[in-house]
Gaussian input, Z-matrix of N, CA and C with variables (Angstrom, degrees):
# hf/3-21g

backbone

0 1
 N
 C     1     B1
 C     2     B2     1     A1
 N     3     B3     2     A2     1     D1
 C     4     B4     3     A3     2     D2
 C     5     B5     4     A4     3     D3
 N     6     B6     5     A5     4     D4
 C     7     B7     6     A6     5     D5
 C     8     B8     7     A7     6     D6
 N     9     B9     8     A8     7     D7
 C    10    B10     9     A9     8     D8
 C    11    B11    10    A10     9     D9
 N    12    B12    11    A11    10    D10
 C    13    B13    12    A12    11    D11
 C    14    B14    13    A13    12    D12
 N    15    B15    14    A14    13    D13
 C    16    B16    15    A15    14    D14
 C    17    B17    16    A16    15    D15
 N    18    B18    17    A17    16    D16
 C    19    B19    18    A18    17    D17
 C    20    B20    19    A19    18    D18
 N    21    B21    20    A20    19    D19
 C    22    B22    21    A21    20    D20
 C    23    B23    22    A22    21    D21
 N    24    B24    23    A23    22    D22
 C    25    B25    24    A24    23    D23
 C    26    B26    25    A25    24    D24
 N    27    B27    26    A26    25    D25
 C    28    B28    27    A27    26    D26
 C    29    B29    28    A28    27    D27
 N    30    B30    29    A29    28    D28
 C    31    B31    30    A30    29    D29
 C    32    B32    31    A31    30    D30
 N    33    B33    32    A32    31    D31
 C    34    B34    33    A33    32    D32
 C    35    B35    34    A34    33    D33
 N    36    B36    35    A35    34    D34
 C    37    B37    36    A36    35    D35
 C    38    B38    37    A37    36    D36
 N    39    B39    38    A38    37    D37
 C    40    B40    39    A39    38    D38
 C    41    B41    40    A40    39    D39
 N    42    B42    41    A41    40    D40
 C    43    B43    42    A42    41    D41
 C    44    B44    43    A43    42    D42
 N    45    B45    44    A44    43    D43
 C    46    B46    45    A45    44    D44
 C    47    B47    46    A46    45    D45
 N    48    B48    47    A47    46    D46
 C    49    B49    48    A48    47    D47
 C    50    B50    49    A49    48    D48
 N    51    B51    50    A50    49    D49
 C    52    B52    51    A51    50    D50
 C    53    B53    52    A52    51    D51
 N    54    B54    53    A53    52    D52
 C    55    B55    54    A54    53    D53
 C    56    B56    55    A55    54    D54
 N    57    B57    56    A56    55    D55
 C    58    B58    57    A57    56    D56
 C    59    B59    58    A58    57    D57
 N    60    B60    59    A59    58    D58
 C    61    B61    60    A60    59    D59
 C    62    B62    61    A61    60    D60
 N    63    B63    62    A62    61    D61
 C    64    B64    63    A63    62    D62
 C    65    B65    64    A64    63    D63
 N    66    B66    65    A65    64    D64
 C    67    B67    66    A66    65    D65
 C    68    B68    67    A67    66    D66
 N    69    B69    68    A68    67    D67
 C    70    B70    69    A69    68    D68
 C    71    B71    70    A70    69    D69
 N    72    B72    71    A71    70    D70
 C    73    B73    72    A72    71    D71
 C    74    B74    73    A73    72    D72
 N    75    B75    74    A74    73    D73
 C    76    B76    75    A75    74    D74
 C    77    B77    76    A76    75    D75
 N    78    B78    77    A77    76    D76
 C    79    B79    78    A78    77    D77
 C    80    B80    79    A79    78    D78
 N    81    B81    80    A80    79    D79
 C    82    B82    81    A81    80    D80
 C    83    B83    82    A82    81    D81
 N    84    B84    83    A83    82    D82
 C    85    B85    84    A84    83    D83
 C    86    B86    85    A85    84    D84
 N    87    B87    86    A86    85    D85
 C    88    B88    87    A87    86    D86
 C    89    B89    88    A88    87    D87
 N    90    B90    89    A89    88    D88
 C    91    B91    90    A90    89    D89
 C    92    B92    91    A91    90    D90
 N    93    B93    92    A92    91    D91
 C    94    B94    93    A93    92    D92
 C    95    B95    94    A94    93    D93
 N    96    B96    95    A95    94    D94
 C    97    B97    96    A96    95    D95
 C    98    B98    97    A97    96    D96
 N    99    B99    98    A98    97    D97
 C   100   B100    99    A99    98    D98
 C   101   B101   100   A100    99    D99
 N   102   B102   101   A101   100   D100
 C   103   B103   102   A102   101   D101
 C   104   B104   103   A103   102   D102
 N   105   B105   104   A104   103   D103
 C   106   B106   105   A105   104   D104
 C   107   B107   106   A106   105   D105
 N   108   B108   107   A107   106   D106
 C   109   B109   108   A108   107   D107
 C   110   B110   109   A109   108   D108
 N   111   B111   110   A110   109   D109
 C   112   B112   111   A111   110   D110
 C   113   B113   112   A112   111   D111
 N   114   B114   113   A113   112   D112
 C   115   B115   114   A114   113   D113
 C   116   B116   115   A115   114   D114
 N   117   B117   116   A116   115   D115
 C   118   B118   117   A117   116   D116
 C   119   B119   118   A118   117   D117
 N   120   B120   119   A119   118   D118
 C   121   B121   120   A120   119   D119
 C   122   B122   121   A121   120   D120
 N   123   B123   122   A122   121   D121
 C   124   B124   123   A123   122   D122
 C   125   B125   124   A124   123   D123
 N   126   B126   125   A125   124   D124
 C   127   B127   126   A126   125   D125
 C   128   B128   127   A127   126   D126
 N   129   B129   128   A128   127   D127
 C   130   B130   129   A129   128   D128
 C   131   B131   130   A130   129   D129
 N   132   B132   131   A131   130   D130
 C   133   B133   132   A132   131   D131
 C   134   B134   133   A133   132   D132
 N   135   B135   134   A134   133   D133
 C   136   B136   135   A135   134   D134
 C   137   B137   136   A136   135   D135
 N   138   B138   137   A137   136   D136
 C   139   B139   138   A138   137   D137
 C   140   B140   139   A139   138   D138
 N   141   B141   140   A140   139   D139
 C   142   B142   141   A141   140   D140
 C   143   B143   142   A142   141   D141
 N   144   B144   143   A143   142   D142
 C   145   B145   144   A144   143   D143
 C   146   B146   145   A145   144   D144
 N   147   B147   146   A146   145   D145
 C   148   B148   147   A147   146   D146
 C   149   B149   148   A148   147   D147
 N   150   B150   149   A149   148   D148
 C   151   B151   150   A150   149   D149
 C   152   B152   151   A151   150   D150
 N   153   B153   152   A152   151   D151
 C   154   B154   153   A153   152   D152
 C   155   B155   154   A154   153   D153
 N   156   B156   155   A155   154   D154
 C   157   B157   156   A156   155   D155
 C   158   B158   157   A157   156   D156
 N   159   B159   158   A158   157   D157
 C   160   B160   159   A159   158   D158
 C   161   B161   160   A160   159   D159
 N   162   B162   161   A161   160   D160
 C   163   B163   162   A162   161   D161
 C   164   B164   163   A163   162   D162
 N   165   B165   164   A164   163   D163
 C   166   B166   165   A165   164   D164
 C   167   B167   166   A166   165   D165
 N   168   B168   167   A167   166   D166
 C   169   B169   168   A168   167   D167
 C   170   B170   169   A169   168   D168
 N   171   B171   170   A170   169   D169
 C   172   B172   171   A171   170   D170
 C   173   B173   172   A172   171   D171
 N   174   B174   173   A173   172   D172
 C   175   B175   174   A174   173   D173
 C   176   B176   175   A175   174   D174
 N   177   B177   176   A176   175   D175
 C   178   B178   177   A177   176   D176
 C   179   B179   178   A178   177   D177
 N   180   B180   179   A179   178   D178
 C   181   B181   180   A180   179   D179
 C   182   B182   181   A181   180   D180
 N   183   B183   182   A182   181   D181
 C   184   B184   183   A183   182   D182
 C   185   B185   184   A184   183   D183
 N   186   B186   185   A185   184   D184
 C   187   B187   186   A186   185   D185
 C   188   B188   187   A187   186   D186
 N   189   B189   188   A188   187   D187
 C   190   B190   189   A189   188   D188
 C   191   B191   190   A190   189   D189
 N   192   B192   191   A191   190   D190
 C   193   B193   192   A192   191   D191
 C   194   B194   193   A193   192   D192
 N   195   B195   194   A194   193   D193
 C   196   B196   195   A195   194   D194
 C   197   B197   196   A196   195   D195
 N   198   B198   197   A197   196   D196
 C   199   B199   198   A198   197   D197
 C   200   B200   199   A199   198   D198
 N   201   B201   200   A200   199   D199
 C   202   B202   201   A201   200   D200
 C   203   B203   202   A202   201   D201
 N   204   B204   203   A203   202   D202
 C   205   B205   204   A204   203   D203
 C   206   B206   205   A205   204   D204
 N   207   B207   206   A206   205   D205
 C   208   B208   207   A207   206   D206
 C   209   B209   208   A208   207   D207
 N   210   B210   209   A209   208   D208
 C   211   B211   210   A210   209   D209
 C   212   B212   211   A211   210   D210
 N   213   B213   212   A212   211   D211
 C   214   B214   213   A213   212   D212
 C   215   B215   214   A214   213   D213
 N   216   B216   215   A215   214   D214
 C   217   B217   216   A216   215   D215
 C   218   B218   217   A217   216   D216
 N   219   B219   218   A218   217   D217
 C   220   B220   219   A219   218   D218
 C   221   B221   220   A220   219   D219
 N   222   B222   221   A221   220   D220
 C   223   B223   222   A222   221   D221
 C   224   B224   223   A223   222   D222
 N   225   B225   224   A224   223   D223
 C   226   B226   225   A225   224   D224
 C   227   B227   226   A226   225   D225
 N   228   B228   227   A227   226   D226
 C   229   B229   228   A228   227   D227
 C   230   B230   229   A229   228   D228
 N   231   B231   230   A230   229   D229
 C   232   B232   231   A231   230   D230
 C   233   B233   232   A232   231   D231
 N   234   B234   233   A233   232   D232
 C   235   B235   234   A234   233   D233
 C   236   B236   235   A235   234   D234
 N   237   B237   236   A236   235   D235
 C   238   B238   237   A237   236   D236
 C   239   B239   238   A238   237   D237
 N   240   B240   239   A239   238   D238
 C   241   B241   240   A240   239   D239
 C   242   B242   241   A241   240   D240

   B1=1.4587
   B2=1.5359
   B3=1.3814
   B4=1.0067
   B5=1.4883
   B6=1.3395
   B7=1.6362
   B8=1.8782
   B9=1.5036
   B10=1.2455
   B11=2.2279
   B12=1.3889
   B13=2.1761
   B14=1.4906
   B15=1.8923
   B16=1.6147
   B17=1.0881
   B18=1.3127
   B19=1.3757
   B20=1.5777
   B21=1.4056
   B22=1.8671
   B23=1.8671
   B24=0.9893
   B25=1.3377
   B26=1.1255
   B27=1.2251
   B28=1.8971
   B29=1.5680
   B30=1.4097
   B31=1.4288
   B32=1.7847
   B33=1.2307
   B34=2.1242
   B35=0.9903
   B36=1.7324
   B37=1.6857
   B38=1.8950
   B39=1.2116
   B40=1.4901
   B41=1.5787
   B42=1.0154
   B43=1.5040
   B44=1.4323
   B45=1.7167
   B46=1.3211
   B47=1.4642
   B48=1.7156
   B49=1.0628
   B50=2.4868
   B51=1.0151
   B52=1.7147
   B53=1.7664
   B54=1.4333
   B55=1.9462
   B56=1.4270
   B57=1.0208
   B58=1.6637
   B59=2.2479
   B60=1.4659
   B61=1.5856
   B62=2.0799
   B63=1.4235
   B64=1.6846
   B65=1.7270
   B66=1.7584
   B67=1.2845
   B68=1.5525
   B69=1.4178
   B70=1.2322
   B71=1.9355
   B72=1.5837
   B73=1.4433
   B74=1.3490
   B75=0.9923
   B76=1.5353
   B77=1.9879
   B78=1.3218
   B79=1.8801
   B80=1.6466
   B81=0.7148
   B82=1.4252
   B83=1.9286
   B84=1.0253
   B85=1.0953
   B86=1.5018
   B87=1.4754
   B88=1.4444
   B89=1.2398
   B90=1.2609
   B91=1.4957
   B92=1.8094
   B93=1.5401
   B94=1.4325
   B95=1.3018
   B96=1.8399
   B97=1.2281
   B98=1.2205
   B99=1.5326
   B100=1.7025
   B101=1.3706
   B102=1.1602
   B103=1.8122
   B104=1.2703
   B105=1.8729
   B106=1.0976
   B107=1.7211
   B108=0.7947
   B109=1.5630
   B110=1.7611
   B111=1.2718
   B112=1.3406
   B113=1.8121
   B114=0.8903
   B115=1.4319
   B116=1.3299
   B117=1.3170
   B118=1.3012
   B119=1.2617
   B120=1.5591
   B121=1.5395
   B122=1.6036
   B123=1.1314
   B124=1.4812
   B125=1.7196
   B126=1.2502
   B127=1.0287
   B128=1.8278
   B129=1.2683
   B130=1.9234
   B131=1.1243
   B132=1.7743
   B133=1.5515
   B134=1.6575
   B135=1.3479
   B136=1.8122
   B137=1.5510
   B138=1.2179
   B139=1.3486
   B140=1.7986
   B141=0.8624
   B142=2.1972
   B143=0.8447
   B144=1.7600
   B145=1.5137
   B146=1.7689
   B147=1.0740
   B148=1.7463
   B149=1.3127
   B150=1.8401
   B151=1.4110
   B152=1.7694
   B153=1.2913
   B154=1.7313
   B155=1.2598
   B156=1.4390
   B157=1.6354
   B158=1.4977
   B159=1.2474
   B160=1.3721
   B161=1.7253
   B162=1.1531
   B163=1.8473
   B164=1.3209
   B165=1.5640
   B166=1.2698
   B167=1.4329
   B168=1.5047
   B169=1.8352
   B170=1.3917
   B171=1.1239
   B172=1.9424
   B173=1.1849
   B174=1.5092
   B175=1.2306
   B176=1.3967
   B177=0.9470
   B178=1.9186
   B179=1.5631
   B180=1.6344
   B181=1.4860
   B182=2.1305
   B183=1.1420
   B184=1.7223
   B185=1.8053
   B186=0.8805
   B187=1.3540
   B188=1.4085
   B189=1.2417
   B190=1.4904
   B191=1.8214
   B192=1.3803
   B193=1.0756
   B194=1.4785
   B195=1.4397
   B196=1.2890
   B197=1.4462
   B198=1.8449
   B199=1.7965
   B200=1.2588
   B201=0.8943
   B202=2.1663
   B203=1.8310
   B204=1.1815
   B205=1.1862
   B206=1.0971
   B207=1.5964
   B208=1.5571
   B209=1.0335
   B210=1.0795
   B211=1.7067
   B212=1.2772
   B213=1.5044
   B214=1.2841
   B215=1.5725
   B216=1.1080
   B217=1.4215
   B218=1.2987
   B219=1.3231
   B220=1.7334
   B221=1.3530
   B222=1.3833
   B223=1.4182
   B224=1.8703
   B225=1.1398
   B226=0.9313
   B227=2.3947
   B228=1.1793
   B229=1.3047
   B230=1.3856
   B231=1.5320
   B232=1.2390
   B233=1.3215
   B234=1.5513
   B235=1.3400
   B236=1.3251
   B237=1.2310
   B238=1.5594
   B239=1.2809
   B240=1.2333
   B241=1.7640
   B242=1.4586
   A1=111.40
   A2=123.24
   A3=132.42
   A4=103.63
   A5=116.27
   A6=111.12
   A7=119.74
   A8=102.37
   A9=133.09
   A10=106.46
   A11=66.67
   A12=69.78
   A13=110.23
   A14=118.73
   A15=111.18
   A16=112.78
   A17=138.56
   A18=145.58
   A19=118.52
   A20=111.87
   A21=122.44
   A22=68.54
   A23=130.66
   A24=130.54
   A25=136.44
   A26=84.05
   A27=112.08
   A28=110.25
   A29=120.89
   A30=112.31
   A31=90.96
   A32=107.79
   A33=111.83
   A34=80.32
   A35=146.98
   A36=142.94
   A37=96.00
   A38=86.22
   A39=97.66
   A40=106.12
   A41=138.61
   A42=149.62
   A43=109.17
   A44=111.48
   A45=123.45
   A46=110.98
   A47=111.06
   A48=150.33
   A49=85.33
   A50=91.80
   A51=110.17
   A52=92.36
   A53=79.80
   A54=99.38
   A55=117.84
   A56=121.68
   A57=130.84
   A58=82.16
   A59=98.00
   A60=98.98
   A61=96.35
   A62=97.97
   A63=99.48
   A64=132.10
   A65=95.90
   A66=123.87
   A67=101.93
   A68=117.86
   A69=122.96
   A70=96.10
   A71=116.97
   A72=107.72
   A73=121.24
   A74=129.55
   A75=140.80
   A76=106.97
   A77=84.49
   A78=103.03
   A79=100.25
   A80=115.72
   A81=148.72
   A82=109.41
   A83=116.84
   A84=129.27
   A85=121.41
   A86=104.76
   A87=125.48
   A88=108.31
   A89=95.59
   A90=140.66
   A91=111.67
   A92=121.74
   A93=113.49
   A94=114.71
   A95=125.83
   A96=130.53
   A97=77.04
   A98=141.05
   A99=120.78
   A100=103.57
   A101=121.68
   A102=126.69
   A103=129.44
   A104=115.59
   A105=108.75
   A106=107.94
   A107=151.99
   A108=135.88
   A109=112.39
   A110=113.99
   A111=98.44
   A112=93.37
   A113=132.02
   A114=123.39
   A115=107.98
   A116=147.51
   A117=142.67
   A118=138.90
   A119=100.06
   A120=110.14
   A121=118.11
   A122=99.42
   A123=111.28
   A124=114.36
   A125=124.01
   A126=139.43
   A127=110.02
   A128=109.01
   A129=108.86
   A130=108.38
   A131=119.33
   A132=120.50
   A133=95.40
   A134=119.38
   A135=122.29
   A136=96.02
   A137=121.61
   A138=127.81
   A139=119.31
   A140=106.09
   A141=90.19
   A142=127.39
   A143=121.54
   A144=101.20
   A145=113.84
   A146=114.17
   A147=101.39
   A148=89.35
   A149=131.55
   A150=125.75
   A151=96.34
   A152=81.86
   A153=79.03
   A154=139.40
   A155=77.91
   A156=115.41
   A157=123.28
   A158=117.04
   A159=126.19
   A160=119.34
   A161=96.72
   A162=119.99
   A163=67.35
   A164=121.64
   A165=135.00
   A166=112.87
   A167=110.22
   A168=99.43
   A169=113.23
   A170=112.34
   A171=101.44
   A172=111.72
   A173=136.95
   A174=139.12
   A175=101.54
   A176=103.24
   A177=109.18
   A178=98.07
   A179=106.01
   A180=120.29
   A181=106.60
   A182=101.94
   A183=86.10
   A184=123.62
   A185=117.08
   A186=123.50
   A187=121.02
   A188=122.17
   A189=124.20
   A190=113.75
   A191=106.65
   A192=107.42
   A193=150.87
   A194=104.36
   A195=123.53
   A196=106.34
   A197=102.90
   A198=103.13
   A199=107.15
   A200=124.83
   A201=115.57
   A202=98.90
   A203=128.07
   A204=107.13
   A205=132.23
   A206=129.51
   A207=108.54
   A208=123.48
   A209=135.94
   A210=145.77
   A211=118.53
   A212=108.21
   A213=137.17
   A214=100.73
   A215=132.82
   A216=125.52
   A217=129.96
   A218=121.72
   A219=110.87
   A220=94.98
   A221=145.20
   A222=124.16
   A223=115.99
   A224=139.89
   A225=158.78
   A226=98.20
   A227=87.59
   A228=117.37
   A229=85.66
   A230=118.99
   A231=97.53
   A232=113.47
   A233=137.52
   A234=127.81
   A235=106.35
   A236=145.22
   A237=155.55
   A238=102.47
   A239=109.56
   A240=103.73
   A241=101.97
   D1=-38.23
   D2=-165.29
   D3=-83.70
   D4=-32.58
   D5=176.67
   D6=-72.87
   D7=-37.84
   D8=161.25
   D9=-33.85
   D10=-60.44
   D11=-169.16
   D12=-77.24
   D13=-26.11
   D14=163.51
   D15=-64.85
   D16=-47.86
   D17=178.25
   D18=-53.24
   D19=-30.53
   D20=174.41
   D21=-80.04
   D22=-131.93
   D23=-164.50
   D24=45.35
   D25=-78.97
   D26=177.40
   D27=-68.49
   D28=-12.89
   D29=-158.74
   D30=-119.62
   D31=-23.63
   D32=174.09
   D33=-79.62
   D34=-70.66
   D35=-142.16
   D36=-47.70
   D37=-61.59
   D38=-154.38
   D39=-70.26
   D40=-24.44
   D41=-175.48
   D42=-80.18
   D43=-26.12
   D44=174.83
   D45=-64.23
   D46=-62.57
   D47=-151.54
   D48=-73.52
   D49=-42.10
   D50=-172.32
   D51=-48.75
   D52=-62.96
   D53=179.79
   D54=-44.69
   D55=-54.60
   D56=-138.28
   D57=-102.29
   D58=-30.82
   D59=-176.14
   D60=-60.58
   D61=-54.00
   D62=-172.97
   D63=-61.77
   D64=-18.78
   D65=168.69
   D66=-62.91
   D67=-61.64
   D68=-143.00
   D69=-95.75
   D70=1.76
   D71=150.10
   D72=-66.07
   D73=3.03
   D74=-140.88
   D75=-128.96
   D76=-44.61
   D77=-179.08
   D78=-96.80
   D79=121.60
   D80=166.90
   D81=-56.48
   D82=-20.49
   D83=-168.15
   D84=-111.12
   D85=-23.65
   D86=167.29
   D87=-127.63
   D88=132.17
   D89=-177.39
   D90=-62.81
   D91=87.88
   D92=-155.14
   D93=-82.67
   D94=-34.34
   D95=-172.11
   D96=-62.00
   D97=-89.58
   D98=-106.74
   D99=-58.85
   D100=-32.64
   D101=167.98
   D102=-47.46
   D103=-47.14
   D104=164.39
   D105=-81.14
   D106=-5.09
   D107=153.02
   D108=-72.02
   D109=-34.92
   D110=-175.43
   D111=-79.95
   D112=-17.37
   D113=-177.17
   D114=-95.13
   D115=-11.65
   D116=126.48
   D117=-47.76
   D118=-36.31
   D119=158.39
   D120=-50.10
   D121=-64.84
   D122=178.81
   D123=-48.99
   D124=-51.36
   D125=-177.15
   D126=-61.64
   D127=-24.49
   D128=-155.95
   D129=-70.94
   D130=-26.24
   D131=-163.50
   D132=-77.87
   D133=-17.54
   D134=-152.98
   D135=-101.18
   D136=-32.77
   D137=-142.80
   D138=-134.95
   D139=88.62
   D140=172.26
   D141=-44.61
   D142=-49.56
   D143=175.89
   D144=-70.63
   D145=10.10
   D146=177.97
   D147=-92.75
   D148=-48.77
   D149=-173.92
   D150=-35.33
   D151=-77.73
   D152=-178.55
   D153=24.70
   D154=-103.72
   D155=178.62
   D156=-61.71
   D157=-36.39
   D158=150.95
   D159=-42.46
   D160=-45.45
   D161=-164.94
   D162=-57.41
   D163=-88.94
   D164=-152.66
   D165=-36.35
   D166=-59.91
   D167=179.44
   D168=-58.46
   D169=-26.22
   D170=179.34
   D171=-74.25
   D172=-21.84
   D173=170.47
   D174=-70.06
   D175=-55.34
   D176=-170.84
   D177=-40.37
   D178=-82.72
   D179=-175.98
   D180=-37.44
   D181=-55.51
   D182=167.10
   D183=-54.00
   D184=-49.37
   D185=165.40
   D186=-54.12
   D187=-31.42
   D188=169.33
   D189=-75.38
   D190=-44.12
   D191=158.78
   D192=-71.66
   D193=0.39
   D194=174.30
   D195=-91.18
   D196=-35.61
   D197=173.51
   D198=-79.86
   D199=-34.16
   D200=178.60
   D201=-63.97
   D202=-46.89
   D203=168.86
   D204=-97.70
   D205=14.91
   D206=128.02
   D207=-76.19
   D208=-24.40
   D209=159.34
   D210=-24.84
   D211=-54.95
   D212=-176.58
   D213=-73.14
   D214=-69.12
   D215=164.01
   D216=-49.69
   D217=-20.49
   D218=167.96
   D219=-90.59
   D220=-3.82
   D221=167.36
   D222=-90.75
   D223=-15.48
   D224=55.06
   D225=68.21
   D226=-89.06
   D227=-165.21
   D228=-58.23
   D229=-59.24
   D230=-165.27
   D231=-90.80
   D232=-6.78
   D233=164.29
   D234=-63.57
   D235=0.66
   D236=-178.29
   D237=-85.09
   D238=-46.30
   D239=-154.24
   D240=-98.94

């Protein structure tokens, strides 16, 4: 019973959080990823496609950050020379 009612939980929390993340791509004023990651978070232990997709933005976000800092280092190079 008790696993039953974390799992309803985790899957309204995060579906909320899913919502209010896709709303707030839209509003300028709210901040939409951190919602859909914290609502994927919540969702990943219940769900595969949330594992997923999570998997996926953390790959993404590493990959973006590997290009801003080579980015950052070939500009770098040339403020040197």
């Amino acid at each position: 019973m008790k696993r039953k009612a974390l799992r309803w939980f985790r899957l309204t929390a995060g579906s909320a959080l899913l919502l209010l993340g896709f709303v707030g791509g839209f509003i300028p004023v709210l901040q939409g990823w951190v919602f859909v990651l914290a609502g994927l978070g919540l969702m990943a232990p219940e769900s595969r496609r949330a594992r997923r997709a999570l998997d996926w933005a953390r790959a993404r976000v590493k990959r973006d950050k590997a290009d801003v800092s080579s980015t950052a280092a070939s500009r770098e190079k040339t403020t040197d020379e």
